[in-house]
C-alpha positions in Angstrom: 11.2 -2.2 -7.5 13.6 -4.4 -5.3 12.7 -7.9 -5.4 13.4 -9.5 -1.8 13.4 -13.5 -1.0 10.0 -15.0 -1.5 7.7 -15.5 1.7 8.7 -19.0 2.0 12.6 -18.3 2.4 12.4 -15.3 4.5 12.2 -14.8 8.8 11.0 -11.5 8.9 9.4 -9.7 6.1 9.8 -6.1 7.2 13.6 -6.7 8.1 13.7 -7.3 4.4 11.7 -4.9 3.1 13.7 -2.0 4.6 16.6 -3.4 2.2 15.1 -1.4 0.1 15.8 2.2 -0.7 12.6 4.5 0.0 12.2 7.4 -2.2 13.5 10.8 -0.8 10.6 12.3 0.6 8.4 14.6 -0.9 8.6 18.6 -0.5 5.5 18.9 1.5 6.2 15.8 3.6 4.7 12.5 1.8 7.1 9.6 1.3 6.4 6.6 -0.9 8.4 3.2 -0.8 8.0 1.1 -3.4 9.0 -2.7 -2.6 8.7 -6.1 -4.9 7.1 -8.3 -2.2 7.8 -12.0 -4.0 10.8 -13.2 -6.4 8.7 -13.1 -9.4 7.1 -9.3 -8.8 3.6 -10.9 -8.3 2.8 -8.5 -5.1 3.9 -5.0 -3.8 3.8 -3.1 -0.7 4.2 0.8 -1.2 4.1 2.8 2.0 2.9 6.2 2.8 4.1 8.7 5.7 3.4 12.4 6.7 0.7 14.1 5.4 -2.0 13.1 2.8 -3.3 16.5 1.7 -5.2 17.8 -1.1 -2.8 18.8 -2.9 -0.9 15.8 -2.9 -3.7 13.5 -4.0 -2.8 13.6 -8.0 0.9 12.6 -6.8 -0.9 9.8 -4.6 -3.0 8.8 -7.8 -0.2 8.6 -9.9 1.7 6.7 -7.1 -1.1 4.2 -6.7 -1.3 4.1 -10.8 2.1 3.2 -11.3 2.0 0.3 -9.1 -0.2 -1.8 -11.2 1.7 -3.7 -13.9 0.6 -7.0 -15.9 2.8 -9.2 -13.1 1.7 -7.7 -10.3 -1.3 -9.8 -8.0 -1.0 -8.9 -5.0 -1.0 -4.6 -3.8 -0.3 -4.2 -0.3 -0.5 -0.3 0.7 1.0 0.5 4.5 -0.8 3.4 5.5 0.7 3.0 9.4 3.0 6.3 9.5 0.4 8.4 7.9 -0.9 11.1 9.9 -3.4 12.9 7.9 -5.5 11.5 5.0 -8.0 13.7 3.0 -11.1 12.7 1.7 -10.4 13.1 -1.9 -7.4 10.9 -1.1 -10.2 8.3 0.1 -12.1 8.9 -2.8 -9.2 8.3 -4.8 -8.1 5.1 -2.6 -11.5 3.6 -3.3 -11.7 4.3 -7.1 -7.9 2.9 -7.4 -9.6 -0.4 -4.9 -12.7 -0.6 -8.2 -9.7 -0.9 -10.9 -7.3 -3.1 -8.7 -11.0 -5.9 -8.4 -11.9 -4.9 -12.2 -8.3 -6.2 -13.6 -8.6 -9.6 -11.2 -6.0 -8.4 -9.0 -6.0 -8.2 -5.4 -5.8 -5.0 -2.4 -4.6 -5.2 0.9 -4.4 -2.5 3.6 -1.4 -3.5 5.5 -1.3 -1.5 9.2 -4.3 1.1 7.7 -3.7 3.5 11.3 -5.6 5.8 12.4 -6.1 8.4 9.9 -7.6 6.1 7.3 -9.4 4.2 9.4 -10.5 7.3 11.0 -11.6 8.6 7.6 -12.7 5.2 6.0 -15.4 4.9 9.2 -16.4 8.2 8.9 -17.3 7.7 5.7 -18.8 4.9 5.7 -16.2 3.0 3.4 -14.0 0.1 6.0 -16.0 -2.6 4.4 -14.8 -2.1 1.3 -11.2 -2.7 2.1 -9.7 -5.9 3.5 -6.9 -5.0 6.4 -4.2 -6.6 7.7 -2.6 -6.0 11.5 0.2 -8.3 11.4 3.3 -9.4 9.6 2.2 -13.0 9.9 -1.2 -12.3 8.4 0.9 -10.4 5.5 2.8 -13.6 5.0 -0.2 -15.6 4.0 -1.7 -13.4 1.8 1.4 -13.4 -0.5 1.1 -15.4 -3.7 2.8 -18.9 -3.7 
């Protein structure tokens, strides 16, 4: 992860963000980004483009997996540049949401879009997730 200036010290936290170096994208057209959101590692945003298929659900598990470490408080997943999202990749979102709340950590849905929240009221499932539409909002939700 890339650590960037804590939320107090910085003007714009997507200018920093894209500091970081995104992972090349995957073969069938899912990128992740992994970014340290605060100086000390206590949150992280990891974002999500292209397609969410079927077949790429046990590379999303393992990508939502690895993002939980004993530092980490705050997970913030941008969901914005997604354009498909399969159910099993909801069911897999909302089992990974039930082990972020059972360690005492905390999950955000930075910019869901359409396709999740397409899926998420289709099945039922928005009120399980809290969302956030804005940088500002974003900002406050960081740990001190």
């Amino acid at each position: 992860m890339e650590p960037f200036t804590h939320k107090s010290f910085i003007g714009d936290f997507l200018d920093v963000l894209s500091l970081g170096t995104p992972l090349a994208p995957h073969e069938d057209g899912v990128c992740v980004a992994h970014f340290g959101a605060t100086v000390n590692q206590e949150a992280v945003l990891s974002r999500y483009f292209g397609d969410l298929t079927l077949d790429q659900t046990p590379d999303f598990v393992f990508s939502l997996n690895s993002l939980l470490s004993e530092s980490i408080r705050l997970v913030v997943l941008d969901f914005s540049s997604l354009r498909i999202i399969c159910p099993n990749a909801v069911a897999a979102l909302v089992n990974f949401a039930a082990e972020v709340q059972g360690r005492g950590k905390r999950l955000i849905l930075y910019r869901p879009g359409t396709a999740l929240d397409h899926e998420l009221e289709t099945l039922g499932l928005a009120y399980l997730f809290s969302a956030l539409h804005t940088e500002e909002e974003l900002l406050l939700a960081l740990p001190d």
